[in-house]
C-alpha positions in Angstrom: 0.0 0.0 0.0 1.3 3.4 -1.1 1.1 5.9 1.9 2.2 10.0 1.8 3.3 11.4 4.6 2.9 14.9 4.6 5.1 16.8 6.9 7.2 13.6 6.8 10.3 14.7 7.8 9.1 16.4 11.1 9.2 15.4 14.5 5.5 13.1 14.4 6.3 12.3 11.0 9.9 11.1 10.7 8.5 8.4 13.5 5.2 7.8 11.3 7.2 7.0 8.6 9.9 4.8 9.8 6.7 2.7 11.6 5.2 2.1 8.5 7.9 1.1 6.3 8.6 -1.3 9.2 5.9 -2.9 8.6 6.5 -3.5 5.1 4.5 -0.2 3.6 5.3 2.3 0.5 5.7 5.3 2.1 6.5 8.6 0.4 8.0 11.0 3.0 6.6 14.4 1.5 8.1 17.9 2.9 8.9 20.8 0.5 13.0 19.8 0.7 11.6 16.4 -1.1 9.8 19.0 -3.4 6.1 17.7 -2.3 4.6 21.2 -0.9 1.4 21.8 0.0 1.2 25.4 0.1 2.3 25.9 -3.6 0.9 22.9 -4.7 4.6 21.1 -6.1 4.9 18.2 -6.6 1.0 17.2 -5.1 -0.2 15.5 -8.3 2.9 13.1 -9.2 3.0 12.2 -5.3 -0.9 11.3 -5.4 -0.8 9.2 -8.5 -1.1 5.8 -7.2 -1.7 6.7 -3.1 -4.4 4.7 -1.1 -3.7 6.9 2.2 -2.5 10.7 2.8 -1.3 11.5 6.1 -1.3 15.0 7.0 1.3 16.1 9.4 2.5 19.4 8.0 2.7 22.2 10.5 3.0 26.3 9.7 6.3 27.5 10.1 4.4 30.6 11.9 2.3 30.7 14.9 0.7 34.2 14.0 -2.6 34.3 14.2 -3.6 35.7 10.3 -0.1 33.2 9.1 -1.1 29.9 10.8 -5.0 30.5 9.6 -3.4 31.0 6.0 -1.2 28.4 6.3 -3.5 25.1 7.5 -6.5 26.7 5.0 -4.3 26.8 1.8 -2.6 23.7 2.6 -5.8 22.1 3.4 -7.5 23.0 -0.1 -4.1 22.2 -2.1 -3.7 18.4 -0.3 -7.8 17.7 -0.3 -8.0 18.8 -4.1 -5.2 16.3 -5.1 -6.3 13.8 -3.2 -9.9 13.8 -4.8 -8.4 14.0 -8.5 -6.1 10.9 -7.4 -9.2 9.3 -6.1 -7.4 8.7 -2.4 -9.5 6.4 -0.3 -8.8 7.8 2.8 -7.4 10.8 4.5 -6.1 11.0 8.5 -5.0 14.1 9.9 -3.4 15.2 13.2 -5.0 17.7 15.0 -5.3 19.0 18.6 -7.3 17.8 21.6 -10.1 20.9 22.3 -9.2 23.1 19.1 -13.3 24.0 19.3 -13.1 24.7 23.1 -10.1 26.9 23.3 -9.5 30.5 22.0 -6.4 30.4 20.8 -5.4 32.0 16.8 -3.5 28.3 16.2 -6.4 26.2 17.8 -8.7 28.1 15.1 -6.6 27.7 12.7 -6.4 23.6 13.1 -10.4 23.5 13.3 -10.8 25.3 10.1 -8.5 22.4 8.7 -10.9 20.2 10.7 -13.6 21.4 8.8 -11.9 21.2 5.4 -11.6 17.7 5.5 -14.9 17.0 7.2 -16.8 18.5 4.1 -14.2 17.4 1.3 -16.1 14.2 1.1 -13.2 11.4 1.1 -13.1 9.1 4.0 -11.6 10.3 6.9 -10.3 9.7 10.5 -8.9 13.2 12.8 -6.5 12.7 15.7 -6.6 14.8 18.5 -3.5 14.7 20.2 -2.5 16.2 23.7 0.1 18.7 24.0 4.0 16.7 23.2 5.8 16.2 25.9 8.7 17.3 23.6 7.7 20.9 23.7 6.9 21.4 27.3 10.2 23.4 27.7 8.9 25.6 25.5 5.9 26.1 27.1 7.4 27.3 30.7 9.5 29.4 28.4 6.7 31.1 27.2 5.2 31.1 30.5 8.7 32.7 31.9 8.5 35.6 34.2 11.8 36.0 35.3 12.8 33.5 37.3 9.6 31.9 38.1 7.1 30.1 35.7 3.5 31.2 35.8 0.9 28.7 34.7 -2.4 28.0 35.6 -3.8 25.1 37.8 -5.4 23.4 34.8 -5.5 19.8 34.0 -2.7 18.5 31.7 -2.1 15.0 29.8 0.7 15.2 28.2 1.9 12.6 25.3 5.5 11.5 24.1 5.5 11.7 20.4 6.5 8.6 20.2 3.0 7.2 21.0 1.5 9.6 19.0 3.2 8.3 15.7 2.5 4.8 16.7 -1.4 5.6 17.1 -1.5 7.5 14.3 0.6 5.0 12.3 -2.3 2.3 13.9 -5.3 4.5 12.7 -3.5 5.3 9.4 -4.0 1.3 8.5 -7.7 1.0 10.1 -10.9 1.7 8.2 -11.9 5.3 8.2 -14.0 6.6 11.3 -15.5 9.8 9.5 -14.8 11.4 12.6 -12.5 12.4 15.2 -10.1 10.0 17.8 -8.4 11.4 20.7 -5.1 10.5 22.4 -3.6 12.2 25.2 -0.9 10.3 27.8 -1.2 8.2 30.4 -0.8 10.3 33.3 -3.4 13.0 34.1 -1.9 16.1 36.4 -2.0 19.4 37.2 -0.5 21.9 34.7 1.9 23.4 37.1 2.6 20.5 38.8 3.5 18.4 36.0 5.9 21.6 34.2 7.6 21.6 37.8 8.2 18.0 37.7 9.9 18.0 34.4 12.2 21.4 34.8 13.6 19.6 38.4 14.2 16.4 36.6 16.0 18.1 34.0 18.1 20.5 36.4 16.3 23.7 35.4 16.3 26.2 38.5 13.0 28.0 37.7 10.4 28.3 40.3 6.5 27.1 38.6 3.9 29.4 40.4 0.1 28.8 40.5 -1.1 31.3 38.7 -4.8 31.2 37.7 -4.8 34.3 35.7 -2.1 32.6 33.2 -2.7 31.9 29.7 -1.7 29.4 27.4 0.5 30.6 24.1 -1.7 33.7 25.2 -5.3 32.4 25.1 -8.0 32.5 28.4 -8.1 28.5 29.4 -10.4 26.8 32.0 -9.7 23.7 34.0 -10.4 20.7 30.8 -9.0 23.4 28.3 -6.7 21.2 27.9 -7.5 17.0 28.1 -9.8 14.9 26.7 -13.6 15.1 27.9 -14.8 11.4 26.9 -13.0 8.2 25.9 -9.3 8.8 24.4 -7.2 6.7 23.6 -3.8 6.7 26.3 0.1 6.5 24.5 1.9 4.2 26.8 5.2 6.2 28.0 4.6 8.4 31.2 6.6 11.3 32.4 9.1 10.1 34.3 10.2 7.4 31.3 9.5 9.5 28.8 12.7 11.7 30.7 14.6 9.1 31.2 14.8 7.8 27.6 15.4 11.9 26.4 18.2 12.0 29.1 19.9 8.6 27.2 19.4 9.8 24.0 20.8 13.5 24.6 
């Protein structure tokens, strides 16, 4: 079976696509440097011809709100449009856990792709992930206030990337839900608590305050802003292993 990968060179997708050529799978690892890009439309219709499953992975290279709108919209229409004249039975894309609950410009951005493929009319199956435990640096650097970290006392499920390309690589090869799974990790915490647990376990001096007024990348969020509200499906590497394998690897 002949598989594209877009956004297969990034973080989700370089996993994705070393999973599924594991298991035996033609799998076209599309990024612009391959010269497969969404946004101008290179290199779509040669990389369709032939393709029983797109994966869609790409991620805007800006987090403005007006760029990242721009950016998963025209990508969207480009990647659907091939995909309809190459007659590609089914689509999966990777998305975010409460894009339509949380007022954020990138959350709206990634439910206006939602909505894309949800009317484009080819089979289809949307993965809500959890926040990556990759990037949760980044996030009490952008929570930074000197030397303290200021988040809010939310709940927070965060999920190693590795599990998310294995689940997605699993609902890639399963029939098409027409509708939306979500995964988040195994361990469900307090926001502040858990980014506290990772900068000591990493050496980082920074002091994590309670904050309730804090944002999130600069949205307003509320106590599930950020976790599943029903049945999700749980990756299988917690905190505490998912630190000690990044610690071994570094």
């Amino acid at each position: 079976m002949k598989i594209v990968v877009i956004g297969g060179t990034g973080l989700i997708g370089s996993k994705t696509v070393a999973i599924l050529r594991q298991g035996g799978h033609e799998v076209v690892a599309a990024s612009p440097r391959s010269g497969i890009n969404t946004i101008t439309g290179e290199g779509l219709k040669e990389a369709m011809a032939g393709t029983q499953v797109v994966i869609d992975l790409a991620n805007s290279p800006s987090f403005e709100d007006k760029a990242v709108l721009e950016f998963f919209e025209t990508s969207g229409r480009n990647l659907l449009a091939a995909e309809a004249a190459a007659n590609v039975r089914y689509h999966v894309a990777l998305s975010i856990v409460a894009t339509d609950r949380t007022d954020n410009g990138y959350f709206r951005a990634k439910l206006a792709q939602e909505k894309l493929i949800e009317t484009s009319g080819i089979p289809y199956t949307i993965v809500r992930a959890t926040q990556f435990m990759e990037f949760l640096g980044g996030i009490a650097d952008s929570s930074a206030d000197g030397n303290k970290v200021r988040l809010p006392p939310i709940l927070f499920q965060p999920i190693a990337s590795d599990d998310v390309a294995t689940i997605v690589a699993d609902v890639a090869l399963a029939p098409p839900r027409g509708g939306i799974v979500e995964i988040a990790g195994p361990e469900r915490g307090s926001f502040d608590e858990i980014i506290a647990r990772y900068l000591k376990a990493v050496g980082d001096p920074r002091e994590v305050v309670s904050d309730p007024e804090a944002g999130y990348w600069g949205g307003r969020v509320s106590e599930h802003s950020l976790v599943p509200l029903g049945e999700a499906r749980l990756g299988r590497i917690g905190l505490d292993e998912w630190i000690r394998r990044s610690k071994a690897a570094a």
